[in-house]
DSSP file (Angstrom, degrees, kcal/mol; ACC not computed):
  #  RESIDUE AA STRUCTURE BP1 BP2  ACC     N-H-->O    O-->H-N    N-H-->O    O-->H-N    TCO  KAPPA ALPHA  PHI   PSI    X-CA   Y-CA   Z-CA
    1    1 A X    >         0   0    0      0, 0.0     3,-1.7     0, 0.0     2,-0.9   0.000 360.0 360.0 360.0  16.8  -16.0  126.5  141.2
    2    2 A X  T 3   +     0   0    0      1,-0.3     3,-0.1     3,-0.0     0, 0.0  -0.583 360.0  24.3 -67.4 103.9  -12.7  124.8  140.4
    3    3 A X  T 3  S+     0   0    0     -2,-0.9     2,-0.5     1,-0.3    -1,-0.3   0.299 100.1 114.6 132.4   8.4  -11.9  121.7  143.0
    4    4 A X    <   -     0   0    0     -3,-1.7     2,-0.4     2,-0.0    -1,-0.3  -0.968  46.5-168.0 -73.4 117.5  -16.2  121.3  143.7
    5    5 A X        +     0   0    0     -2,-0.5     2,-0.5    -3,-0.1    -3,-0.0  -0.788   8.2 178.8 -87.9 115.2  -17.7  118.2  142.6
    6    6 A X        -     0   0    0     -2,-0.4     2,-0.5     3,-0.0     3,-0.1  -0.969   4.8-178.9-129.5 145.1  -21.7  118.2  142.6
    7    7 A X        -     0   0    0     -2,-0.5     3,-0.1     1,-0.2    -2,-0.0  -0.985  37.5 -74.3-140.3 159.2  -24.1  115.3  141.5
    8    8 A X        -     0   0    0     -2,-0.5     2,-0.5     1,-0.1    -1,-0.2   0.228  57.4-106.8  -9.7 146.7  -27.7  114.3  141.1
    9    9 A X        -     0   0    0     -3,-0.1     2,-0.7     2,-0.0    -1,-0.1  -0.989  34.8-115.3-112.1 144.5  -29.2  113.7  144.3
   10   10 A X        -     0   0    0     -2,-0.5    -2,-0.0     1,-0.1    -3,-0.0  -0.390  35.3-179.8 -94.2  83.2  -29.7  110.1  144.6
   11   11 A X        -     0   0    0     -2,-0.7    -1,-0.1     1,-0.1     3,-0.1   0.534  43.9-120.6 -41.0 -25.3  -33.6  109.3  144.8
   12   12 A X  S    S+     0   0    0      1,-0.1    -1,-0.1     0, 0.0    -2,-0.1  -0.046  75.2 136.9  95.9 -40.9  -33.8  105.4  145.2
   13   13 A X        -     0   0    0      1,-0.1     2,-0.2     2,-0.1    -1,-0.1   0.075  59.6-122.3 -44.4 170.1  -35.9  106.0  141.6
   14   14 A X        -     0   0    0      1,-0.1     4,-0.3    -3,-0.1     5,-0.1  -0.423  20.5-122.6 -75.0 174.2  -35.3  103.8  138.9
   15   15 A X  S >> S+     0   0    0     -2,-0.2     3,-1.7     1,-0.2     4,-1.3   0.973 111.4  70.2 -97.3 -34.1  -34.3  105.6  135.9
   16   16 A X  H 3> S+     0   0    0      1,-0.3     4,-1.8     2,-0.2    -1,-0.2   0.697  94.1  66.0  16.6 -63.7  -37.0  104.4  133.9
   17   17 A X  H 34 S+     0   0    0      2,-0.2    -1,-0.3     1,-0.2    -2,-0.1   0.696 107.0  35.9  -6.1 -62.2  -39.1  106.7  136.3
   18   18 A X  H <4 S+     0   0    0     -3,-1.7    -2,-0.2    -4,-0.3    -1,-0.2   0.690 119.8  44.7-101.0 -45.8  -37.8  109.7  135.2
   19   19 A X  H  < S-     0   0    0     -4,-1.3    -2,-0.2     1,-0.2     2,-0.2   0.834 114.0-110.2 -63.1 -37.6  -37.4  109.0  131.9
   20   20 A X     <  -     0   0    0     -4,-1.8    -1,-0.2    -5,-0.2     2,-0.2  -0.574  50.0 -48.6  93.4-177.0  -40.9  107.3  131.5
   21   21 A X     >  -     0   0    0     -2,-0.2     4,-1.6    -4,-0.1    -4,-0.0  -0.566  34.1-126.6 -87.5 150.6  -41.7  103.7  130.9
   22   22 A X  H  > S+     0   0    0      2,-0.2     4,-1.3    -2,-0.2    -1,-0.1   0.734 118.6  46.7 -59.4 -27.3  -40.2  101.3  128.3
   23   23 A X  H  > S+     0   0    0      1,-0.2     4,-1.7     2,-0.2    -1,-0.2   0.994 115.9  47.2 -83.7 -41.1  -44.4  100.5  127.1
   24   24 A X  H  > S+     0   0    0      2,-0.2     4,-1.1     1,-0.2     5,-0.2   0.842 115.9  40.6 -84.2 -34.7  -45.1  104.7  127.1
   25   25 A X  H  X S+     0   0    0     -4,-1.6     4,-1.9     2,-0.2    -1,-0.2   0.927 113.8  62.2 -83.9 -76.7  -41.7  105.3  125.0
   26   26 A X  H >X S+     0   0    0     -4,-1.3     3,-1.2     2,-0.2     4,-0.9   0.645 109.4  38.3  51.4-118.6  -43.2  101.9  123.1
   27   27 A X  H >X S+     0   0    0     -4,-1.7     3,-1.6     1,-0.2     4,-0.9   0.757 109.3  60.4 -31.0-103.1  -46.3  103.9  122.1
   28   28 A X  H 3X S+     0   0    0     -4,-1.1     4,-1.0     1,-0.3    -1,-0.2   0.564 108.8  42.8   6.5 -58.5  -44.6  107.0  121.2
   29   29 A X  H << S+     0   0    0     -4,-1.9    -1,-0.3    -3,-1.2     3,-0.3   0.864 111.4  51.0 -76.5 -29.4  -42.7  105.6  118.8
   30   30 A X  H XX S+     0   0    0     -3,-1.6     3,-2.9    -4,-0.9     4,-2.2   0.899 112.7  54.9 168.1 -79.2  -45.4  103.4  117.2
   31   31 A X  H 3X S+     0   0    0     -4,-0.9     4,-1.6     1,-0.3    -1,-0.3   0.835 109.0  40.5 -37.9 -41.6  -47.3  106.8  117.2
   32   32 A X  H 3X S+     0   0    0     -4,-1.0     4,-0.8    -5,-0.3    -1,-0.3   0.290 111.0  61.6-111.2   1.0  -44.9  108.8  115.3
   33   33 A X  H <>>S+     0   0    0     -3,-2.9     4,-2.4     2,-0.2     5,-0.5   0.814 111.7  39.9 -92.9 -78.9  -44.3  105.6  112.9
   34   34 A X  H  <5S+     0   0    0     -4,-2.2     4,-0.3     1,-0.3    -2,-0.3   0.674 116.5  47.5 -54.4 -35.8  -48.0  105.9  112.0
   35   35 A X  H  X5S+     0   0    0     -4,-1.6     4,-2.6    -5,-0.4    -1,-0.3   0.925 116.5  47.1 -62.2 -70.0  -47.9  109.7  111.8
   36   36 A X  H  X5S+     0   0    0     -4,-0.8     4,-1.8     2,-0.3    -2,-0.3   0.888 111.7  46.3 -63.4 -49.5  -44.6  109.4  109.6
   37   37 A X  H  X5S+     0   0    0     -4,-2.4     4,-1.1     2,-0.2     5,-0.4   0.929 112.0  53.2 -63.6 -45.6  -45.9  106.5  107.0
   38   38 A X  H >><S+     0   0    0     -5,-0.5     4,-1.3    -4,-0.3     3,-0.8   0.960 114.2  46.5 -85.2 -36.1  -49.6  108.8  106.5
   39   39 A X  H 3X S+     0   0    0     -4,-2.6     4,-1.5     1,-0.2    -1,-0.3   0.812 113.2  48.5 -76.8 -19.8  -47.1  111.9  105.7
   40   40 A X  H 3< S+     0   0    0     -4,-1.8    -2,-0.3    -5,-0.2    -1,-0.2   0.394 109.6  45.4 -85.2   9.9  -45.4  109.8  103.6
   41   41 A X  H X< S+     0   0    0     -4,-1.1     3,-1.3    -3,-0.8     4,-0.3   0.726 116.0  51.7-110.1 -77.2  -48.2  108.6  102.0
   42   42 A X  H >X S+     0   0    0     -4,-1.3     4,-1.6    -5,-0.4     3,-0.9   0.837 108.4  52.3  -9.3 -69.5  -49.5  112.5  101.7
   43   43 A X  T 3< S+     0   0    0     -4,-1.5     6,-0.3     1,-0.3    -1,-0.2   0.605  98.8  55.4 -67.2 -37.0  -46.5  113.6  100.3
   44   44 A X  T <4 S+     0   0    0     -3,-1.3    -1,-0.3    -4,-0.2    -2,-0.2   0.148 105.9  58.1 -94.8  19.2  -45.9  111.0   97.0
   45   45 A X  T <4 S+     0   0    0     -3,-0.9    -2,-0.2    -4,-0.3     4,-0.1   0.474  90.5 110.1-110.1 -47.4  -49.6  112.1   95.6
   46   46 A X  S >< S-     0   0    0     -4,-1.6     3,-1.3     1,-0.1     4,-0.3   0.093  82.1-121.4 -15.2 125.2  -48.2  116.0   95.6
   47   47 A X  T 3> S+     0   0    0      1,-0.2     4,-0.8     2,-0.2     3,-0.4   0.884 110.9  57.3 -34.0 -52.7  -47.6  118.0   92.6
   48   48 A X  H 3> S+     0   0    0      1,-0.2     4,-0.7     2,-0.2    -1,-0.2   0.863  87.9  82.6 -58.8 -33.2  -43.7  118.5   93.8
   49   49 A X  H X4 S+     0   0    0     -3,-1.3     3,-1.3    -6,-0.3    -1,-0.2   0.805  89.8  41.0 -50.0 -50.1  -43.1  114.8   93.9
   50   50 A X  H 34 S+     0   0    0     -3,-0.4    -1,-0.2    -4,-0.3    -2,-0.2   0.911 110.3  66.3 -49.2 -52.9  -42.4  114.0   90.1
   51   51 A X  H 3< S+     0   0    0     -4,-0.8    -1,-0.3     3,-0.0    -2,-0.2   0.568  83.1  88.6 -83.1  -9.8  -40.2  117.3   90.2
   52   52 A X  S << S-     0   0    0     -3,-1.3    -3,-0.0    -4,-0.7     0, 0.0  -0.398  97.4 -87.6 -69.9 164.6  -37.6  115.9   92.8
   53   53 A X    >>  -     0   0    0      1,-0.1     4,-3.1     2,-0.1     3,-0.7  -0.118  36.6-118.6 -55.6 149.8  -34.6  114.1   91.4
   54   54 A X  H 3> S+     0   0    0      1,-0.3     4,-2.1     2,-0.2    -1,-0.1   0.811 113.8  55.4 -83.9  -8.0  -35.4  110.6   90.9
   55   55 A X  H 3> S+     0   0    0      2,-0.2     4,-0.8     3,-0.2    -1,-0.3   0.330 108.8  46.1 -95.2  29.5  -32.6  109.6   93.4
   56   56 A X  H <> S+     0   0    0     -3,-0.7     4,-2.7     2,-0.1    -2,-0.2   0.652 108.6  57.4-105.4 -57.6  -34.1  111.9   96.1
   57   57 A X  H  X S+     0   0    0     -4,-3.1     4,-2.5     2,-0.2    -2,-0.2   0.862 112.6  44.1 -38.5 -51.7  -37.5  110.2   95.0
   58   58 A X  H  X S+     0   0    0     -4,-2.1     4,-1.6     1,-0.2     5,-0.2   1.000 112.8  46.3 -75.4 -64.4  -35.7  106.7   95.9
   59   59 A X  H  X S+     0   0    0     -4,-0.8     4,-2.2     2,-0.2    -1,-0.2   0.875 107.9  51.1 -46.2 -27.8  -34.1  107.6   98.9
   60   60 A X  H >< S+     0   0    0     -4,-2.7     3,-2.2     1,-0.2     4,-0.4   0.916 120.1  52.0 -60.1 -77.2  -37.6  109.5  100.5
   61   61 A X  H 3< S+     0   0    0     -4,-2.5     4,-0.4     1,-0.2    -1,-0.2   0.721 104.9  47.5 -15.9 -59.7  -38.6  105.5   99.1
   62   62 A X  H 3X S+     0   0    0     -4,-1.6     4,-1.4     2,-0.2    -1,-0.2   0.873 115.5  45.9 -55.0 -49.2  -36.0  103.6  100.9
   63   63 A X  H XX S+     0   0    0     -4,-2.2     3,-4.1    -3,-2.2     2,-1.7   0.922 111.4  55.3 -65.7 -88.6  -36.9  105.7  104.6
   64   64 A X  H 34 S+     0   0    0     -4,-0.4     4,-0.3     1,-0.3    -1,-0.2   0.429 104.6  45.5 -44.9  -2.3  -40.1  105.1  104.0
   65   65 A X  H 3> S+     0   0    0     -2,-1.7     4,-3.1    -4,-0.4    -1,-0.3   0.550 105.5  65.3-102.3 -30.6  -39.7  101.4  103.6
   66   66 A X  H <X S+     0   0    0     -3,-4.1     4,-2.0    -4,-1.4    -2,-0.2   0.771 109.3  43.5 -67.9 -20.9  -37.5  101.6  106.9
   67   67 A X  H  X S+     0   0    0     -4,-1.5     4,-1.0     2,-0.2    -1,-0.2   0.739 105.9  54.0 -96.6 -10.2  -40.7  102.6  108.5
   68   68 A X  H  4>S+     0   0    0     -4,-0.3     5,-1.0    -5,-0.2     4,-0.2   0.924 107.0  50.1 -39.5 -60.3  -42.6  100.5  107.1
   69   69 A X  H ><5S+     0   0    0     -4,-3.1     3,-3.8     1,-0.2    -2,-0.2   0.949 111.6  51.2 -57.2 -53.1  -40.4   97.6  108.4
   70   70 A X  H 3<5S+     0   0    0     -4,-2.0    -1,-0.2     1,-0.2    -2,-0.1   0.947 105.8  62.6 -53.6 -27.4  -40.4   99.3  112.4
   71   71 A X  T 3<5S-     0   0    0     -4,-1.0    -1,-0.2    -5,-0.1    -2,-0.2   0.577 118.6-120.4 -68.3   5.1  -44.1   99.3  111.8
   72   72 A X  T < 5S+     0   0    0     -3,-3.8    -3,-0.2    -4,-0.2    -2,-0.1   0.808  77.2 124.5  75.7  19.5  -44.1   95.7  111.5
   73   73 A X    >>< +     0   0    0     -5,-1.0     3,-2.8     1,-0.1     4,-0.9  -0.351  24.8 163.8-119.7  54.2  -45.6   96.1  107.9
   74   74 A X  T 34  +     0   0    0      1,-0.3     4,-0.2     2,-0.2    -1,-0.1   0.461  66.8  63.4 -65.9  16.3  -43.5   94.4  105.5
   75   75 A X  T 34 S+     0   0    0      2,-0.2     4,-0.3     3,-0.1    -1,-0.3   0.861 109.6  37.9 -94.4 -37.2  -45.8   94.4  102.7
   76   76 A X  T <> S+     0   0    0     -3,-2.8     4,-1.1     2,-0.2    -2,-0.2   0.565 111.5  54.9 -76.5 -21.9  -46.0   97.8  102.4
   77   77 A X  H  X S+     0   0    0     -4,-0.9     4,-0.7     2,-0.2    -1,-0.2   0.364 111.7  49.0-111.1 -12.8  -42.4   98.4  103.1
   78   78 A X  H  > S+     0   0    0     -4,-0.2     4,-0.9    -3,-0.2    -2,-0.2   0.602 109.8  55.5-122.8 -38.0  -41.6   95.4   99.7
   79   79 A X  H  > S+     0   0    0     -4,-0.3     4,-1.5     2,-0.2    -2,-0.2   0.804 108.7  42.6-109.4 -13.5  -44.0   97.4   97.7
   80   80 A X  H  < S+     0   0    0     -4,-1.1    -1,-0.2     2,-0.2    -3,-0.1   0.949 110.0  56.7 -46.9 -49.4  -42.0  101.0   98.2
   81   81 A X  H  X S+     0   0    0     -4,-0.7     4,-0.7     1,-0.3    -2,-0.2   0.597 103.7  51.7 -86.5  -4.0  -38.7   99.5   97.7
   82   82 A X  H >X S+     0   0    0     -4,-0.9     4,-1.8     2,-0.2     3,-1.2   0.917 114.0  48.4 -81.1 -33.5  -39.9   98.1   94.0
   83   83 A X  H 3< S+     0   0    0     -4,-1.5    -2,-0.2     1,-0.3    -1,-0.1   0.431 107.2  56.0 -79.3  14.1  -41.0  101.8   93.2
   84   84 A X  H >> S+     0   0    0      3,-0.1     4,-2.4     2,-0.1     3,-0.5   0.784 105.6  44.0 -96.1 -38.4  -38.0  102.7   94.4
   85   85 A X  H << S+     0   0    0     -3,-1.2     4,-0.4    -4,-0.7    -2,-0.2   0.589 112.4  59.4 -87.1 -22.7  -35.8  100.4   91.9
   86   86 A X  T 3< S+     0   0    0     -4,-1.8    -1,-0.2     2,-0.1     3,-0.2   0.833 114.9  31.6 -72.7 -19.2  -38.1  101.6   89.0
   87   87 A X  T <4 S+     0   0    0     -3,-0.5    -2,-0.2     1,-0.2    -3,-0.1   0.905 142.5  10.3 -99.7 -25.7  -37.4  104.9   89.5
   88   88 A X    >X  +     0   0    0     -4,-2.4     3,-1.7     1,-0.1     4,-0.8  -0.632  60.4 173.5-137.0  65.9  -33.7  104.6   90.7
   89   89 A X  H >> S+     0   0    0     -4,-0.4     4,-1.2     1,-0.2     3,-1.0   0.757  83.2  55.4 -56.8 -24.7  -32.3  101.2   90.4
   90   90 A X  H 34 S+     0   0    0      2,-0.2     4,-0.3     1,-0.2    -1,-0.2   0.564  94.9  68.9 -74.3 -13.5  -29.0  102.2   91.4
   91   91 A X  H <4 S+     0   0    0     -3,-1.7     4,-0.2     3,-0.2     7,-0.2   0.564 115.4  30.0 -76.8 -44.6  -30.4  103.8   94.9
   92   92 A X  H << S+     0   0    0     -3,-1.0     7,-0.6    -4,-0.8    -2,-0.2   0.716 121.8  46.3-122.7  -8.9  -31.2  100.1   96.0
   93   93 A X  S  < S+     0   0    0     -4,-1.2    -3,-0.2     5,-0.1    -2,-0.2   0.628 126.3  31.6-100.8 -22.1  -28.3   97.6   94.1
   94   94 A X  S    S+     0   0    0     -5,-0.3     2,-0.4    -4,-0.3    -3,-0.2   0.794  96.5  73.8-133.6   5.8  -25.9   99.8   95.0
   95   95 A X  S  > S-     0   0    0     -4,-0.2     4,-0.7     1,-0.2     3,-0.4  -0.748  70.1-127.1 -87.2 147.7  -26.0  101.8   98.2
   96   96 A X  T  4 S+     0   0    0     -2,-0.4     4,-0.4     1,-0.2     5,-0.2   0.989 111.5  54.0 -69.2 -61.0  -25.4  100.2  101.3
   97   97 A X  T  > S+     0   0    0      2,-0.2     4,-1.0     3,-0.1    -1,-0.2   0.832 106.6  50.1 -43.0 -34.0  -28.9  101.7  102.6
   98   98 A X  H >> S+     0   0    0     -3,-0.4     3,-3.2    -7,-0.2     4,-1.4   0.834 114.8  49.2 -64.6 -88.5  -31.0  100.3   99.5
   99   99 A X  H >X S+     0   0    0     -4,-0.7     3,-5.0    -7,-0.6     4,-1.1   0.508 112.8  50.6 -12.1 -95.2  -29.2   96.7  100.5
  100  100 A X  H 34 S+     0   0    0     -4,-0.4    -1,-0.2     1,-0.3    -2,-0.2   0.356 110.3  39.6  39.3 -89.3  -30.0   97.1  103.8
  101  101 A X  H <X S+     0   0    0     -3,-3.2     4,-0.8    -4,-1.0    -1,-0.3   0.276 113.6  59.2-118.5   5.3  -33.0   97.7  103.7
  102  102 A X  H <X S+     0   0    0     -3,-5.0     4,-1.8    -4,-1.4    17,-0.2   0.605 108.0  50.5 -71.9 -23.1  -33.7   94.9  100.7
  103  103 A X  H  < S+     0   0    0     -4,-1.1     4,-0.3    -5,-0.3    -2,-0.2   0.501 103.3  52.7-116.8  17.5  -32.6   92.7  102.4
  104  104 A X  H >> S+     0   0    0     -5,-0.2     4,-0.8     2,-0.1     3,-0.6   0.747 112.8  48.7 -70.2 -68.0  -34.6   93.3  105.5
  105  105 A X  H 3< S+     0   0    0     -4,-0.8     6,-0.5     1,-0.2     5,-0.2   0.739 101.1  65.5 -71.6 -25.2  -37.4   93.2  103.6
  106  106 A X  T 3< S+     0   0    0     -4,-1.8    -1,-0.2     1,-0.2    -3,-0.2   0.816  91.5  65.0 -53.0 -42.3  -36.3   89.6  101.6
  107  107 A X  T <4 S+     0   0    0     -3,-0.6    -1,-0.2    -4,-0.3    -2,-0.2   0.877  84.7 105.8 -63.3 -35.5  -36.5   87.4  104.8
  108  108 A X    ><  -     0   0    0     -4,-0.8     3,-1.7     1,-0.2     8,-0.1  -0.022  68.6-149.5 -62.3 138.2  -39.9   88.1  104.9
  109  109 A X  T 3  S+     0   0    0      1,-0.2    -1,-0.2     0, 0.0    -3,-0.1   0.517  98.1  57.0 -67.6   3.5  -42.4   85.7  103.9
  110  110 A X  T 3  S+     0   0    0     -5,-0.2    -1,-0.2   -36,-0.1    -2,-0.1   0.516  81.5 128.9 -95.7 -29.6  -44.7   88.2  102.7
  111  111 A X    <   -     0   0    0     -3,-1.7   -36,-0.1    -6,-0.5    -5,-0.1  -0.162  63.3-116.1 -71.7 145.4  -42.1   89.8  100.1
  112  112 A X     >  -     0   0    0    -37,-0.1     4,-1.8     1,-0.1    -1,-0.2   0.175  31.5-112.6 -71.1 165.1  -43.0   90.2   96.8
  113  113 A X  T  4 S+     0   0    0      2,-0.2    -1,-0.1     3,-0.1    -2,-0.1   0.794 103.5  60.4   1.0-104.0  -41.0   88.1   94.5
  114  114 A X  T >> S+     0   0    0      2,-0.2     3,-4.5     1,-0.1     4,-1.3   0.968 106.8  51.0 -72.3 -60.8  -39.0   90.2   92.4
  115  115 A X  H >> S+     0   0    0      1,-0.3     3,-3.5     2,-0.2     4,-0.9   0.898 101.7  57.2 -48.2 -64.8  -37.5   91.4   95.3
  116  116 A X  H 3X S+     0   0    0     -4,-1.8     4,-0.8     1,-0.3    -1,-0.3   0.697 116.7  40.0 -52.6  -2.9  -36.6   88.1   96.7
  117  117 A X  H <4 S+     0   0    0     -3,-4.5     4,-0.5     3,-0.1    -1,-0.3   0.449 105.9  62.2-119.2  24.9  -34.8   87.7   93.5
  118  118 A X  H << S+     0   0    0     -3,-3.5    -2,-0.2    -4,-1.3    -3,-0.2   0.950 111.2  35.5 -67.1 -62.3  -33.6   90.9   93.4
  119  119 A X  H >X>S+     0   0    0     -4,-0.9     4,-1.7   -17,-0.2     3,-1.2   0.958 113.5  62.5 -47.7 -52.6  -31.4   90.3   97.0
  120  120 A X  T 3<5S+     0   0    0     -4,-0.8     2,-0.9    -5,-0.3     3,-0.5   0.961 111.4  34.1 -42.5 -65.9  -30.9   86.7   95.6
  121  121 A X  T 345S+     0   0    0     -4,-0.5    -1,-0.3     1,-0.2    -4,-0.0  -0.490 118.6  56.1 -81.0  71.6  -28.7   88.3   92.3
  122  122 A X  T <45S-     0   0    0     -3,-1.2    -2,-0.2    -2,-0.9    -1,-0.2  -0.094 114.6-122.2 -79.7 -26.8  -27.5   90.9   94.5
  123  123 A X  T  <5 +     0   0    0     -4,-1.7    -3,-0.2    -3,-0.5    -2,-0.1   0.008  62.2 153.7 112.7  -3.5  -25.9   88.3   97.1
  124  124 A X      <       0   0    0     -5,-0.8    -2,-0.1     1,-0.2   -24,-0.1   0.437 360.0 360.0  36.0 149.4  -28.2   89.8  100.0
  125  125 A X              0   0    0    -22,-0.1    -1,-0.2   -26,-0.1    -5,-0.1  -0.141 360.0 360.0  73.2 360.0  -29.6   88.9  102.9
């Protein structure tokens, strides 16, 4: 098939169409947010949990505050990332993902406190 060319044939569709809609992919994610937060919820009452490493413990913490925050739920997402800095302070002051996602969580007007002076003496946000 060397020197043939074939492409797509050209429906007129949007691509959007094909794909699905911007609201349905919208929902989807939103779903699987809500799905993902209630297994993470699940997951930190479990016998196994204490037995990970406590910086595994903080990262699982850290994602799970990055899903708070796409759920539009920074309150929950501020009260991970302090039980993340009790168990592994080094997890959120000094990996670029803890920052991140402290300092995500700092503009909000809902955040606790100590995290807003936690990013503040980290230089943050």
């Amino acid at each position: 098939m060397t020197g043939t060319t074939t492409t797509a044939p050209r429906s007129g569709r949007r691509p959007w169409n094909w794909l699905g809609s911007p609201q349905r992919w919208s929902w989807a994610k939103s779903a699987r947010l809500r799905h993902g937060t209630a297994r993470h919820e699940k997951a930190t009452t479990r016998d196994g949990w204490r037995w990970l490493p406590a910086e595994h413990r903080a990262a699982h913490l850290i994602d799970a505050a990055r899903a708070y925050l796409q759920a539009d739920d920074p309150v929950n997402a501020g009260r991970v990332l302090m039980e993340a800095d009790r168990i592994a302070p080094a997890e959120i002051r000094h990996r670029p993902a803890g920052r991140d996602v402290l300092a995500q969580v700092a503009h909000d007007p809902d955040a606790p406190t100590t995290l807003t002076h936690l990013a503040a003496t980290l230089g943050v946000g």
